[in-house]
PyMOL CGO cylinders between C-alpha atoms (Angstrom):
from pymol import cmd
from pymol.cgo import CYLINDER

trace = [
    CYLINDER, 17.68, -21.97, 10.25, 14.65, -20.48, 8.11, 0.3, 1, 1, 1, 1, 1, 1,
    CYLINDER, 14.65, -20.48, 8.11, 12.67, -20.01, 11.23, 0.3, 1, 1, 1, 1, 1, 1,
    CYLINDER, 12.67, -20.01, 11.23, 15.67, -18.04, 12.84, 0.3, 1, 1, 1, 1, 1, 1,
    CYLINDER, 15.67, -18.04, 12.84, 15.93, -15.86, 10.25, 0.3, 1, 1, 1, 1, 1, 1,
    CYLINDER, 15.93, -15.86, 10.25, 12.25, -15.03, 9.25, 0.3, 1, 1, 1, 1, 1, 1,
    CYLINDER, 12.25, -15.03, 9.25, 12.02, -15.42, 13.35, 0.3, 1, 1, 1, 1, 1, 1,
    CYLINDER, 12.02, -15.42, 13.35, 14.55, -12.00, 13.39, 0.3, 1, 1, 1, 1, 1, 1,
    CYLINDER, 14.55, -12.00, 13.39, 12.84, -10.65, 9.81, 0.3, 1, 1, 1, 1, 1, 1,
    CYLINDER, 12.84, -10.65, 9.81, 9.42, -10.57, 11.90, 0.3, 1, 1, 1, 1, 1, 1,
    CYLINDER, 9.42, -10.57, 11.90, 10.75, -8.80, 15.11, 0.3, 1, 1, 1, 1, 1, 1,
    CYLINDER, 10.75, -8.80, 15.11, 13.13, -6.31, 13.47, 0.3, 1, 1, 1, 1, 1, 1,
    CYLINDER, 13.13, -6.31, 13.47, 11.54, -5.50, 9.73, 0.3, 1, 1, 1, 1, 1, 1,
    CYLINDER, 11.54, -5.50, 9.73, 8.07, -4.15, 11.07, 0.3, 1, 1, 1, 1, 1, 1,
    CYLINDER, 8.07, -4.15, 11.07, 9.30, -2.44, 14.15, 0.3, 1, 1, 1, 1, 1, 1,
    CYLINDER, 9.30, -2.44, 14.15, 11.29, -0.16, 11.80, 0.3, 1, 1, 1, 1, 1, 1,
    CYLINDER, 11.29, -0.16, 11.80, 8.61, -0.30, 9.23, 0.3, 1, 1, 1, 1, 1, 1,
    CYLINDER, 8.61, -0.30, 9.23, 6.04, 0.99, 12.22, 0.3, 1, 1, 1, 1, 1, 1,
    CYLINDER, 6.04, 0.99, 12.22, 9.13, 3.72, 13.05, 0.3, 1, 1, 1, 1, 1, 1,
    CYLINDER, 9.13, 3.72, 13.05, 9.15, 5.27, 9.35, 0.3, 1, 1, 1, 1, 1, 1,
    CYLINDER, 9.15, 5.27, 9.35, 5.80, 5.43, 9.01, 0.3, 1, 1, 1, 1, 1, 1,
    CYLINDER, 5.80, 5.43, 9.01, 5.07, 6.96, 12.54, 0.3, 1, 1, 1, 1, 1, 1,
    CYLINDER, 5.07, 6.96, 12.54, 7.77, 9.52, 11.51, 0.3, 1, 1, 1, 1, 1, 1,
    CYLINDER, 7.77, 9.52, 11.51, 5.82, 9.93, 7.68, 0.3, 1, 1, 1, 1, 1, 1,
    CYLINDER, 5.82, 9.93, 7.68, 2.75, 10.46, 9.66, 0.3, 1, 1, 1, 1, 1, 1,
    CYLINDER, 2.75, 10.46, 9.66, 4.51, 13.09, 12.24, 0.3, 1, 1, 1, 1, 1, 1,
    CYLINDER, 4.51, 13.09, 12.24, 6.08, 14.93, 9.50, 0.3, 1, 1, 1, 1, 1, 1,
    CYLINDER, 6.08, 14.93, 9.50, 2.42, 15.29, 7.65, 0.3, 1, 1, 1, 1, 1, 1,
    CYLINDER, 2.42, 15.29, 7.65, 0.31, 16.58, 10.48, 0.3, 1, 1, 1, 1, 1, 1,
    CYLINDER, 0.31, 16.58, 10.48, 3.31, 18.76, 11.13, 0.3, 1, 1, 1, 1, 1, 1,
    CYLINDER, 3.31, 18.76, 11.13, 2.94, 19.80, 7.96, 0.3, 1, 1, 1, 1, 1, 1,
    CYLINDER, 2.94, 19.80, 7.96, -0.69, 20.00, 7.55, 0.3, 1, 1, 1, 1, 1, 1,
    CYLINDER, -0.69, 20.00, 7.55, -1.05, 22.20, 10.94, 0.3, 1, 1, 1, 1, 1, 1,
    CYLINDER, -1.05, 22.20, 10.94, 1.44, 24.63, 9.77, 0.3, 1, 1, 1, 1, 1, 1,
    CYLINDER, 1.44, 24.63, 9.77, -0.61, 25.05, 6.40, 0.3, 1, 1, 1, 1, 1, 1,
    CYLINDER, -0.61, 25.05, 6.40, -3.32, 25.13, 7.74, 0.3, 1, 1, 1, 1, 1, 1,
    CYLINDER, -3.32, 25.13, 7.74, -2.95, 27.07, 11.18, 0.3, 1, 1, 1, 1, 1, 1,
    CYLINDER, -2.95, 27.07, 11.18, -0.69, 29.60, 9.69, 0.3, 1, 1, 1, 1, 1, 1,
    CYLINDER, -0.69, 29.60, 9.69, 2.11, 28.72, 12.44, 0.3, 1, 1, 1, 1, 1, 1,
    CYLINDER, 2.11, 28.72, 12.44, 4.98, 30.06, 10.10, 0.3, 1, 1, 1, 1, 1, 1,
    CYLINDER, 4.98, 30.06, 10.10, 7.32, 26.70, 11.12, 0.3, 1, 1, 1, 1, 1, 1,
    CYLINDER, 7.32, 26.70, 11.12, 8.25, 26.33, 7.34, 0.3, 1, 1, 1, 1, 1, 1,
    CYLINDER, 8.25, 26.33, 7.34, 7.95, 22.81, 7.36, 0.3, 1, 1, 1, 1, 1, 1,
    CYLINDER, 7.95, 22.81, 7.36, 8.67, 22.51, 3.50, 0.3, 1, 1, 1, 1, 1, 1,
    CYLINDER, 8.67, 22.51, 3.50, 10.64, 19.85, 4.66, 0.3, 1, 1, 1, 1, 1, 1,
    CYLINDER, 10.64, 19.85, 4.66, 7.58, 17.53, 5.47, 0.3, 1, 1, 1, 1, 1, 1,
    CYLINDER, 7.58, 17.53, 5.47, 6.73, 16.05, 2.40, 0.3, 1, 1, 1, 1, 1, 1,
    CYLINDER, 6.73, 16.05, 2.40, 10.15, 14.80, 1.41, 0.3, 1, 1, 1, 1, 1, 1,
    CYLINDER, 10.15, 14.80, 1.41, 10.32, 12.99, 5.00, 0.3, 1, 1, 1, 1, 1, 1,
    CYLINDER, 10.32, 12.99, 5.00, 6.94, 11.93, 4.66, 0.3, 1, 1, 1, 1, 1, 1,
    CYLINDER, 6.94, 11.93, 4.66, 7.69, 10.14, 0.55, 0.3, 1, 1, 1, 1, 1, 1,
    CYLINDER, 7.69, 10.14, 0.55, 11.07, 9.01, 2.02, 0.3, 1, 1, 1, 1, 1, 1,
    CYLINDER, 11.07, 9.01, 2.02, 10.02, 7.19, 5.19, 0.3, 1, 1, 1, 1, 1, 1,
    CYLINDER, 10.02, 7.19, 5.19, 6.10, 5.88, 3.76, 0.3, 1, 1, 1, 1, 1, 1,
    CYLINDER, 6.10, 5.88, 3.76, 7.91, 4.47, 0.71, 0.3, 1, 1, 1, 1, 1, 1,
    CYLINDER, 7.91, 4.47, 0.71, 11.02, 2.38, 3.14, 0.3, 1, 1, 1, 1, 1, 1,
    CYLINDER, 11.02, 2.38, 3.14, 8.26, 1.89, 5.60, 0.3, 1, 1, 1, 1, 1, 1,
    CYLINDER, 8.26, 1.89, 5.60, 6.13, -0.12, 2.54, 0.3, 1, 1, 1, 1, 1, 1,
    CYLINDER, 6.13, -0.12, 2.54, 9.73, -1.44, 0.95, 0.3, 1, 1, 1, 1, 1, 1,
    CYLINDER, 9.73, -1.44, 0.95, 10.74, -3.00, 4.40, 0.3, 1, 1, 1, 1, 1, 1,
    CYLINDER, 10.74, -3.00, 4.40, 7.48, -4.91, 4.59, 0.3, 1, 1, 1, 1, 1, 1,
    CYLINDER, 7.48, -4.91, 4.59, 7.81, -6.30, 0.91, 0.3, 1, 1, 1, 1, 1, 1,
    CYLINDER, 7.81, -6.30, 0.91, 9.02, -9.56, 1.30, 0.3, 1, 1, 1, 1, 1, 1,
    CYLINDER, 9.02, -9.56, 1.30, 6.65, -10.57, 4.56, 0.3, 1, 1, 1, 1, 1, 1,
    CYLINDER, 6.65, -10.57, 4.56, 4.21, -9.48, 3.00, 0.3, 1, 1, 1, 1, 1, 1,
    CYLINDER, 4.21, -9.48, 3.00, 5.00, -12.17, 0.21, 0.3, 1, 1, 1, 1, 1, 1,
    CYLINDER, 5.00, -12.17, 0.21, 5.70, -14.68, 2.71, 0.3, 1, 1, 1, 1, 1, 1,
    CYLINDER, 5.70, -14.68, 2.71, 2.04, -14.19, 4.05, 0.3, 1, 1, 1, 1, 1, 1,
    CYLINDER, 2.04, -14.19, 4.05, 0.29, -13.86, 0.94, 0.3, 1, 1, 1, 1, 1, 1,
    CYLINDER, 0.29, -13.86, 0.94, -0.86, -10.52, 1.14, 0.3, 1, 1, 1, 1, 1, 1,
    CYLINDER, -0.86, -10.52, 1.14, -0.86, -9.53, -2.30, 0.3, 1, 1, 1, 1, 1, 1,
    CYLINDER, -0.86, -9.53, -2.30, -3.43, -9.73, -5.11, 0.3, 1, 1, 1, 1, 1, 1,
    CYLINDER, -3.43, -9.73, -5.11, -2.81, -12.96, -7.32, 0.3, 1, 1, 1, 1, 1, 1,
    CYLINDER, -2.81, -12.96, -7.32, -4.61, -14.24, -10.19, 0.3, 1, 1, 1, 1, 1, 1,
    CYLINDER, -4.61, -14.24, -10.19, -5.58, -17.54, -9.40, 0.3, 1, 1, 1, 1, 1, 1,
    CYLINDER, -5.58, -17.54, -9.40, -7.78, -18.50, -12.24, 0.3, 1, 1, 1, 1, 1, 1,
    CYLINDER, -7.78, -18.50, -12.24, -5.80, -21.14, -13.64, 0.3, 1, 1, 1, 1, 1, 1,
    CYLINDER, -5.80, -21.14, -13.64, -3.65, -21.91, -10.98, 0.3, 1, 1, 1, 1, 1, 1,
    CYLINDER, -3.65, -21.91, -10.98, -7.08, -22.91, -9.06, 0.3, 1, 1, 1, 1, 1, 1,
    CYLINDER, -7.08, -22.91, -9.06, -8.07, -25.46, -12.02, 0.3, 1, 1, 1, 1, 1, 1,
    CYLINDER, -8.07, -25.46, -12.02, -4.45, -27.14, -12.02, 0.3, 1, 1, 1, 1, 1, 1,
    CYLINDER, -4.45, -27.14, -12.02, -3.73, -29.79, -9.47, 0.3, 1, 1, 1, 1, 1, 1,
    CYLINDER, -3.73, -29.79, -9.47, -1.00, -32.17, -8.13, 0.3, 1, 1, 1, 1, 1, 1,
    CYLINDER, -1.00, -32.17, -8.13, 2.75, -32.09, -9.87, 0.3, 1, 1, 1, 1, 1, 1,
    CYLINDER, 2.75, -32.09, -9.87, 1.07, -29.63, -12.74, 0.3, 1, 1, 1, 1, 1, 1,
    CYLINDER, 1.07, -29.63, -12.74, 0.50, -26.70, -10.28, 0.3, 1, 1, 1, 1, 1, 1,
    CYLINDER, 0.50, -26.70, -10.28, 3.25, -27.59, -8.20, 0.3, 1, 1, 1, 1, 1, 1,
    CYLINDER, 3.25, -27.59, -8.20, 5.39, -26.82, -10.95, 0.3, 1, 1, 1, 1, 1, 1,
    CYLINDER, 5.39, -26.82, -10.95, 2.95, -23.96, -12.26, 0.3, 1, 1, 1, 1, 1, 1,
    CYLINDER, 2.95, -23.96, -12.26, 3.86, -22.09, -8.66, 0.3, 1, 1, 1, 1, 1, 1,
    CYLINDER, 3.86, -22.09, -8.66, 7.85, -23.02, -8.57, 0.3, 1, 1, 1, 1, 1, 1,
    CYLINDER, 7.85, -23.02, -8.57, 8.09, -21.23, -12.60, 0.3, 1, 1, 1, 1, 1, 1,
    CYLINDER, 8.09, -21.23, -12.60, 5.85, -18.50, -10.88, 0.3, 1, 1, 1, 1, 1, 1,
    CYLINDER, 5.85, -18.50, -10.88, 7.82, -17.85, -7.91, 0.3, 1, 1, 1, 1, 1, 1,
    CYLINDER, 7.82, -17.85, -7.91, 11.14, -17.85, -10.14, 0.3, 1, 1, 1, 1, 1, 1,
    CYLINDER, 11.14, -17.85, -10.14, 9.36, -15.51, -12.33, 0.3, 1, 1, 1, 1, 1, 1,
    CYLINDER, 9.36, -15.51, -12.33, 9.62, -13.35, -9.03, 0.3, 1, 1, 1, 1, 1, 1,
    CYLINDER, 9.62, -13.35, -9.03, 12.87, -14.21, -7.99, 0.3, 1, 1, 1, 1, 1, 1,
    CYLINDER, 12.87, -14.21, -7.99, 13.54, -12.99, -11.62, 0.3, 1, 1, 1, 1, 1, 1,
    CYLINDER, 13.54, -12.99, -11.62, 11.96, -9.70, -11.64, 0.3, 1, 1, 1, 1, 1, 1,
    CYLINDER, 11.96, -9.70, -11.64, 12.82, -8.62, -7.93, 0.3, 1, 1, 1, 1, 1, 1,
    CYLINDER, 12.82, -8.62, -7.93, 16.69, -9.73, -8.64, 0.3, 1, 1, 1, 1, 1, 1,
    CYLINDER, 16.69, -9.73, -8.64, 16.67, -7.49, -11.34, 0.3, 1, 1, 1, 1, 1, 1,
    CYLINDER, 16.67, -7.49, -11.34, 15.42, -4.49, -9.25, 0.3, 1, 1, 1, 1, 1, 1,
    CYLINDER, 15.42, -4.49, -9.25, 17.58, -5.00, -6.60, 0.3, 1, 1, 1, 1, 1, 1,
    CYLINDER, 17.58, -5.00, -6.60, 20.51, -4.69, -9.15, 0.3, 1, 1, 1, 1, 1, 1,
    CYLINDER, 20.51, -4.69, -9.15, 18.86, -1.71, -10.63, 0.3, 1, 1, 1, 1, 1, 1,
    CYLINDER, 18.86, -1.71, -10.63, 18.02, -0.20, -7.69, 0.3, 1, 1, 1, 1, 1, 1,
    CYLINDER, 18.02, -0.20, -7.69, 21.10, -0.58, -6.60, 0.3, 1, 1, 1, 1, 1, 1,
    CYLINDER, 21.10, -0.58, -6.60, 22.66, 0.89, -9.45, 0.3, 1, 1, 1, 1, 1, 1,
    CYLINDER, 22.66, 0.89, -9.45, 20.59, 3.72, -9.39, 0.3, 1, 1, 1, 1, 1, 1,
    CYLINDER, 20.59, 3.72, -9.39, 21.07, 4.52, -5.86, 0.3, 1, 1, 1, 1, 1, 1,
    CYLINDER, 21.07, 4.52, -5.86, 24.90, 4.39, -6.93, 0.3, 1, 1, 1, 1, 1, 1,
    CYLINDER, 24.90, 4.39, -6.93, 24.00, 6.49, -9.77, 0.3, 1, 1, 1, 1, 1, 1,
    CYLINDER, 24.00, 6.49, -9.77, 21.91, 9.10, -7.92, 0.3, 1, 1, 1, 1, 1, 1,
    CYLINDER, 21.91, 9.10, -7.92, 24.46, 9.29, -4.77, 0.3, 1, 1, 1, 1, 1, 1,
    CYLINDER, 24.46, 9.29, -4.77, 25.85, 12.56, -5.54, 0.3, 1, 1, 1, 1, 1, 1,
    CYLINDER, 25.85, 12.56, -5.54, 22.07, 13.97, -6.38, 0.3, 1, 1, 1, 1, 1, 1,
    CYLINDER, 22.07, 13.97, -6.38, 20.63, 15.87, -3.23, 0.3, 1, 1, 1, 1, 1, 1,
    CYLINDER, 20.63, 15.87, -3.23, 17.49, 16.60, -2.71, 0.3, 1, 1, 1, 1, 1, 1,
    CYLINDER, 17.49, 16.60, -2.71, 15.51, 19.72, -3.52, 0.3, 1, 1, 1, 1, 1, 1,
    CYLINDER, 15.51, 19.72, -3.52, 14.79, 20.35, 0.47, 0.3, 1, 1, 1, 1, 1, 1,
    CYLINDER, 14.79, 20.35, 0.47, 16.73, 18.23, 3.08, 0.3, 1, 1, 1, 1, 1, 1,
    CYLINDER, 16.73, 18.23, 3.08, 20.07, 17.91, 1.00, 0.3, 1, 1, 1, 1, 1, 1,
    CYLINDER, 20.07, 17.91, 1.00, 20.01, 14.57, 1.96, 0.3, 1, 1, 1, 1, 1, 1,
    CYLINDER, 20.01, 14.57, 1.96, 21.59, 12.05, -0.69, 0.3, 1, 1, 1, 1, 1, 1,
    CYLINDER, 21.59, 12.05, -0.69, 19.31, 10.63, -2.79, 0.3, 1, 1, 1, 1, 1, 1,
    CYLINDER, 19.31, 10.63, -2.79, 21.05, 7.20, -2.29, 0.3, 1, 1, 1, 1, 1, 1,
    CYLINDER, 21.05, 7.20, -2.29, 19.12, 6.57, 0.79, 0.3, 1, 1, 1, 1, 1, 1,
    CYLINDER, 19.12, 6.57, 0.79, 15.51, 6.71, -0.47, 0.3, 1, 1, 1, 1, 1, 1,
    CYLINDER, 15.51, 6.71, -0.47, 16.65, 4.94, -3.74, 0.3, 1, 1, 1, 1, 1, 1,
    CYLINDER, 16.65, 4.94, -3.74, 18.42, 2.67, -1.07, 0.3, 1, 1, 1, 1, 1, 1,
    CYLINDER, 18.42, 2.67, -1.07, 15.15, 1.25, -0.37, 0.3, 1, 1, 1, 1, 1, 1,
    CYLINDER, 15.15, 1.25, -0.37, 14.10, -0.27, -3.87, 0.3, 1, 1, 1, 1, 1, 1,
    CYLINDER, 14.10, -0.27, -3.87, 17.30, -2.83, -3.68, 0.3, 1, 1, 1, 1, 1, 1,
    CYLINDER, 17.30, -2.83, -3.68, 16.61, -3.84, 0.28, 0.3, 1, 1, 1, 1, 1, 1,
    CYLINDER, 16.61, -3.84, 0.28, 12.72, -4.07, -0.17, 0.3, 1, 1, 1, 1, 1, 1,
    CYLINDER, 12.72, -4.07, -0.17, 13.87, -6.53, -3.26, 0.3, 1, 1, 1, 1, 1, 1,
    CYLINDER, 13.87, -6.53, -3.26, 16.53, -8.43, -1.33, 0.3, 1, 1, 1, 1, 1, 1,
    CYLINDER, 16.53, -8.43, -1.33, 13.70, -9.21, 1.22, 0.3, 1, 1, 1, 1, 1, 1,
    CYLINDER, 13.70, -9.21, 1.22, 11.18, -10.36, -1.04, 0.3, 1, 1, 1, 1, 1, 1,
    CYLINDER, 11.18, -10.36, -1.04, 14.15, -12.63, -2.73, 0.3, 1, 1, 1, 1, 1, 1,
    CYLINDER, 14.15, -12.63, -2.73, 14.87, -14.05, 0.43, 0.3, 1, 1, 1, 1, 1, 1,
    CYLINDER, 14.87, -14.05, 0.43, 10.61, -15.03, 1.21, 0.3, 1, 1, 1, 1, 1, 1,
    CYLINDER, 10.61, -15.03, 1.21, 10.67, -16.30, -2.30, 0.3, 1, 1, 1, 1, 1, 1,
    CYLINDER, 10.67, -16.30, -2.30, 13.25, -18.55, -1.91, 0.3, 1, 1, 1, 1, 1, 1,
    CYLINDER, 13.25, -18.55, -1.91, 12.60, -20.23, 1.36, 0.3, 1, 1, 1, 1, 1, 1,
    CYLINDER, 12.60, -20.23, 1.36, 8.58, -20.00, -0.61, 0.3, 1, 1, 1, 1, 1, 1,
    CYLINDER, 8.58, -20.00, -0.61, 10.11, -22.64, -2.95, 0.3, 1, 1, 1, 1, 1, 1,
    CYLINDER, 10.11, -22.64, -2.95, 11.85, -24.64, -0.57, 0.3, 1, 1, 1, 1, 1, 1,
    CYLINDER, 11.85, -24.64, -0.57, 8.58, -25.15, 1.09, 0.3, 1, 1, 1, 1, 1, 1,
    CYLINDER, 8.58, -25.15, 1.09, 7.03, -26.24, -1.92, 0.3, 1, 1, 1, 1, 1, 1,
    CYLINDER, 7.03, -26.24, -1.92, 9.97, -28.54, -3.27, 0.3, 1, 1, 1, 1, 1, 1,
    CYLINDER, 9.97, -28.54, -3.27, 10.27, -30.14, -0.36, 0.3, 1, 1, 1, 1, 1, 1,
    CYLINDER, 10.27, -30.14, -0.36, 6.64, -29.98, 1.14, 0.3, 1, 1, 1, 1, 1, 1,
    CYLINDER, 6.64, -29.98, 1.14, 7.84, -29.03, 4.84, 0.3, 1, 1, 1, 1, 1, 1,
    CYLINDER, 7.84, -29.03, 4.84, 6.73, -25.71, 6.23, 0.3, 1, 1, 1, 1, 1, 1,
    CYLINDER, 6.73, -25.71, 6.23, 9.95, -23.12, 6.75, 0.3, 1, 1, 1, 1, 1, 1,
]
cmd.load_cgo(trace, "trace")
């Protein structure tokens, strides 16, 4: 069941990570050219599509990114610990992330809640859907993490 479900996390999570941030980039050279060429478009709008869809585009990719090990870790001690003392060293520090990443998906969500009836300054878009991004990219991640620990607890790769 893991594999079906990071199976459809891999297929569908960077093809519409790709799609916002080929859209960020369009709306920046759009808006570069007309700043710089003088073409009188008035692509104001630009930047806020360009923040919106570069920060879903990096929020989407969160939790594979986890899964993969792409972030920076400090692995100073964990390197010196062996056996059942760094397996449990790495199940307190992936609950540790659980921890923090449940809490800003609550947040988030709250805040996107919060800031639903705030537009913004140039698309008068609500602001729920880029704070919308903070709780998914953190629902992701929670998801990696947890199958993460059922590798390690049980030893068989997900």
């Amino acid at each position: 069941m893991i594999e079906k479900i990071r199976g459809i996390f891999d297929k569908v999570l960077p093809t519409l990570s790709a799609l916002f941030f080929m859209i960020g980039v369009l709306a920046t050279a759009i808006g570069v050219i007309d700043r710089t060429c003088g073409l009188n478009l008035k692509a104001v709008w630009a930047e806020e599509v360009t923040r919106y869809t570069i920060i879903w585009a990096a929020m989407l990719l969160m939790g594979i990114g986890f899964r993969k090990g792409t972030q920076t870790k400090l692995t100073l001690l964990s390197d010196r610990l062996h056996g059942t003392t760094r397996k449990v060293m790495e199940i307190v520090v992936w609950l540790m992330v659980i921890l923090m990443f449940g809490i800003l998906m609550i947040y988030g969500m709250k805040s996107a809640i919060i800031n639903s009836t705030q537009l913004s300054v140039v698309l008068r878009v609500s602001m729920f859907w880029p704070y919308l991004a903070i709780p998914v990219g953190s629902f992701f991640v929670v998801i990696e993490v947890i199958f993460k620990l059922y590798e390690i607890i049980t030893g068989k790769e997900a």
